[in-house]
C-alpha positions in Angstrom: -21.4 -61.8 18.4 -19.6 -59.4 16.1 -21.2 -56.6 15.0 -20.9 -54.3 12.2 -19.1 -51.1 13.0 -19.9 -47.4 11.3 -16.8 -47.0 8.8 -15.6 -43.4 10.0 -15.0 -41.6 6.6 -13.5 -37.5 6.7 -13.3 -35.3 4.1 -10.3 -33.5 3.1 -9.6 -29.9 2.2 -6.1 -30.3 1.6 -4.7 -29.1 -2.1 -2.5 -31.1 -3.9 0.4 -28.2 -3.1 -0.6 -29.0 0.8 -2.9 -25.7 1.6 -6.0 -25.5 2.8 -8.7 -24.9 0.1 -11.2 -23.4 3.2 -8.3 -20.5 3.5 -10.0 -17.6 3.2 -9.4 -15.3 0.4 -8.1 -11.2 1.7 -6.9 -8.9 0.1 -5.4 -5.5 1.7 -6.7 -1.9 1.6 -5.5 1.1 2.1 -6.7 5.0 1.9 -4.5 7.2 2.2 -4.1 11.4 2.2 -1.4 13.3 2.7 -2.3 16.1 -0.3 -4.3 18.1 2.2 -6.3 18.2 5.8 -7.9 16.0 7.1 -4.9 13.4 6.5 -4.9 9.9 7.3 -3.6 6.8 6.0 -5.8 3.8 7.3 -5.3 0.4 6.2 -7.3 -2.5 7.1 -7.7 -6.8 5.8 -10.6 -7.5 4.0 -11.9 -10.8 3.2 -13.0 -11.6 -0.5 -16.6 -13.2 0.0 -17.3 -13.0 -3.9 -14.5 -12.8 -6.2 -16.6 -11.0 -8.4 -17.2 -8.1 -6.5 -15.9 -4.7 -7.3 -14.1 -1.8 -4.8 -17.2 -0.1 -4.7 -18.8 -2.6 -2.3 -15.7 -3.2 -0.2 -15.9 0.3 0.5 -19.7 0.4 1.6 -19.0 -2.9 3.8 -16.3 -0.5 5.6 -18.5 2.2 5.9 -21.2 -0.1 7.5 -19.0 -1.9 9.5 -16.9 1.3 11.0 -13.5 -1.5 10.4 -11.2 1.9 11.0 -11.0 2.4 7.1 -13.1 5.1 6.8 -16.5 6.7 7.7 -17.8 8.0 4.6 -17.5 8.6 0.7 -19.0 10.5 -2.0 -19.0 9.6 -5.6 -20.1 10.4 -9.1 -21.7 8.4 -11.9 -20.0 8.8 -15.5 -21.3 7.1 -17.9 -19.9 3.7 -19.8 -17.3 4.3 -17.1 -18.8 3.9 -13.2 -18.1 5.3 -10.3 -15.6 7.4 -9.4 -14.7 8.6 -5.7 -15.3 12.4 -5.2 -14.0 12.1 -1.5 -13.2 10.0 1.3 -13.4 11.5 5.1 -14.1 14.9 4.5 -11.0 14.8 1.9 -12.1 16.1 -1.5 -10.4 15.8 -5.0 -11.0 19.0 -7.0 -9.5 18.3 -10.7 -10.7 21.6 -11.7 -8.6 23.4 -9.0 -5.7 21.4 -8.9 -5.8 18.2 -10.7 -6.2 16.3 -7.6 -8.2 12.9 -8.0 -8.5 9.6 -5.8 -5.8 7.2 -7.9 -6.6 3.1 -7.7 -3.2 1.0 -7.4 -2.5 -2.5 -7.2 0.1 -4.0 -6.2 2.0 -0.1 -6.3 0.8 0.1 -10.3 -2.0 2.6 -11.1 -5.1 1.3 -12.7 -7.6 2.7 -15.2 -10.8 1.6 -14.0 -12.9 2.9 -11.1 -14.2 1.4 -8.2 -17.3 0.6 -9.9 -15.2 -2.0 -12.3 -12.1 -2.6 -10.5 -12.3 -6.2 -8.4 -9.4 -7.0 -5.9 -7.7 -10.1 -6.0 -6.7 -12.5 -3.2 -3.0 -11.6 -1.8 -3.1 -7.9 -3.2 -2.4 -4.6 -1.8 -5.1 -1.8 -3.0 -4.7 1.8 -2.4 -7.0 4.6 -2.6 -4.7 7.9 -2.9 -5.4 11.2 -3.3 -2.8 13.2 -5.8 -2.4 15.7 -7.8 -2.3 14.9 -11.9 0.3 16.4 -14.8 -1.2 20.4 -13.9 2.2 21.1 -14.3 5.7 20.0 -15.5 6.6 18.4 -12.3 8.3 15.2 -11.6 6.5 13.2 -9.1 7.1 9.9 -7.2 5.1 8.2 -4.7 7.5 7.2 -1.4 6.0 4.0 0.6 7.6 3.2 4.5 6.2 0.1 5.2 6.3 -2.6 8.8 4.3 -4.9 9.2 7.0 -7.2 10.7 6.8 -6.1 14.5 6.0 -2.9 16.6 5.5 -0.4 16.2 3.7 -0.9 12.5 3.1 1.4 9.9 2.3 2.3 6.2 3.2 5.1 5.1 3.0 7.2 1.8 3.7 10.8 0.8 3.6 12.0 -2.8 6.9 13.7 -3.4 8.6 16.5 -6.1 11.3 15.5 -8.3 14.1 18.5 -8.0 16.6 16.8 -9.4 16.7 13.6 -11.4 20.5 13.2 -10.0 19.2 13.2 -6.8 19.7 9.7 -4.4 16.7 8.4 -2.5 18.3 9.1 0.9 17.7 12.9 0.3 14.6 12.2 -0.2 14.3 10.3 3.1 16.3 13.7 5.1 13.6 16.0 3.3 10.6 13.8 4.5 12.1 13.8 8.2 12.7 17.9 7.8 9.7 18.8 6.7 7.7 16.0 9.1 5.1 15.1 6.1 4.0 12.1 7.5 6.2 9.8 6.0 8.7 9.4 8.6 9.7 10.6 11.9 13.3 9.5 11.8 15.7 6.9 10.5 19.2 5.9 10.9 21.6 3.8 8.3 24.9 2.5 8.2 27.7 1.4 5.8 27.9 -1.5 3.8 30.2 -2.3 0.5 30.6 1.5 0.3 26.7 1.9 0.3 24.4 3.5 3.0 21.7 0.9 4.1 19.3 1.3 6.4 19.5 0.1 10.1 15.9 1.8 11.5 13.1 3.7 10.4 10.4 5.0 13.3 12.5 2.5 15.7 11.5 -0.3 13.6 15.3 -2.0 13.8 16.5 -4.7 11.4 17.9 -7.6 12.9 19.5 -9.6 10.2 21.5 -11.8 12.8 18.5 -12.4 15.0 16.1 -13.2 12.4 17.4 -12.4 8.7 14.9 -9.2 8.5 15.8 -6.3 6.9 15.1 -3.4 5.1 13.9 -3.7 1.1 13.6 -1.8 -1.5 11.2 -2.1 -4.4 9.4 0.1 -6.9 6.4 -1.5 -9.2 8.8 -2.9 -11.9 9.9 -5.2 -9.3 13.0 -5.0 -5.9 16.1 -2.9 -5.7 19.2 -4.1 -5.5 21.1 -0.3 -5.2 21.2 0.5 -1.9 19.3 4.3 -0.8 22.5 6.6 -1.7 22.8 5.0 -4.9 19.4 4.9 -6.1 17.7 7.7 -7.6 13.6 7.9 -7.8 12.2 8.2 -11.6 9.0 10.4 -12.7 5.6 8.5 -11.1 7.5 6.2 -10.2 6.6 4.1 -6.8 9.4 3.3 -4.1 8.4 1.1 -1.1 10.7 0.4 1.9 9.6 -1.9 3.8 11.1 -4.1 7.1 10.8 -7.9 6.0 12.4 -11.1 6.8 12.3 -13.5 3.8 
């Protein structure tokens, strides 16, 4: 006698682009210090469980869940604006000093709201910085070194004076290894079309024959073609090297 099997139905979460529509949503952040002590620079992935939900709260589900960002925070209501962060770890803005204020970027551009309005979006890169504002008629760019490729990683970022607007981002890149500000312990380069480029940075070693990485430039208006002897960092500006292989 023949009997009547179960039809075995499944449900798919495929896209019609072929992704998978149960991928969770991140997005990563970072808070970083390297005005005064205590200085850190601590990134971490955080998973978007409501894409409504402002910075603030990522913050406080850090806080709770000790995930290496940070351990505490202070801030301060203004009205018809929000929050705003007063400091992170110990590490306190003081406009009234100095002009020194925690800046919100995304994707390397500054924003205007505070962490009360501002809501992260999946695949972005959020910073929480602390630097100094226009006190004075300084020129100012921030100066990212960035691996996430392979050991050792790191993420880097300094805030760095403008001396001379003539002056080529490898300079730059001596100063930062002279003066050991956090941004980078050493690097090495090499030539190229009559350009310097760079071979390492920390030991992190581009291997263009082995697997296409190498090292890129980009500032917020988009990559850099000009290779580090050639290019010259602009007023608030924001340069990113960073070891990748596409």
């Amino acid at each position: 006698m023949a009997t009547n099997k179960p039809i075995q139905t499944s449900t798919s979460t495929k896209t019609t682009d072929g992704s998978d529509s149960r991928k969770k949503k991140c997005f990563t952040f970072t808070v970083n210090n390297q005005l005064r002590e205590p200085f850190f620079n601590n990134s971490v992935t955080m998973e978007i469980e409501n894409e409504k939900s402002p910075l603030i709260e990522y913050m406080e589900k850090a806080v709770n869940e000790q995930n290496g960002l940070m351990t505490k925070f202070t801030v301060t209501y203004f009205s018809g604006k929000g929050y705003f962060v007063d400091a992170i770890n110990e590490a306190r803005a003081t406009y009234s000093v100095d002009k020194s204020f925690w800046q919100i970027r995304s994707e390397l551009v500054p924003t205007k709201q505070g962490i009360s309005s501002f809501i992260p979006e999946n695949g972005t890169e959020v910073v929480l910085d602390l630097i100094t504002g226009s006190c004075d008629e300084k020129k100012r760019f921030t100066f990212t070194v960035k691996n996430q490729l392979r050991a050792p990683f790191f993420n880097n970022s300094v805030t760095m004076e403008i001396e001379d607007e003539n002056t080529p981002l490898i300079r730059y890149m001596e100063k930062a290894v002279a003066e050991q500000n956090g941004l980078m312990e050493k690097f090495t380069t090499y030539v190229s079309d009559f350009e310097q480029k760079i071979e390492a940075i920390n030991d992190a070693i581009a291997t263009p024959l082995v697997d296409n990485s190498s090292w890129k430039m980009r500032t917020q208006l988009g990559p850099v073609q000009t290779g580090i002897s050639s290019f010259k960092p602009e007023d608030g500006m924001n340069v990113i090297l960073e070891l990748d292989d596409n």
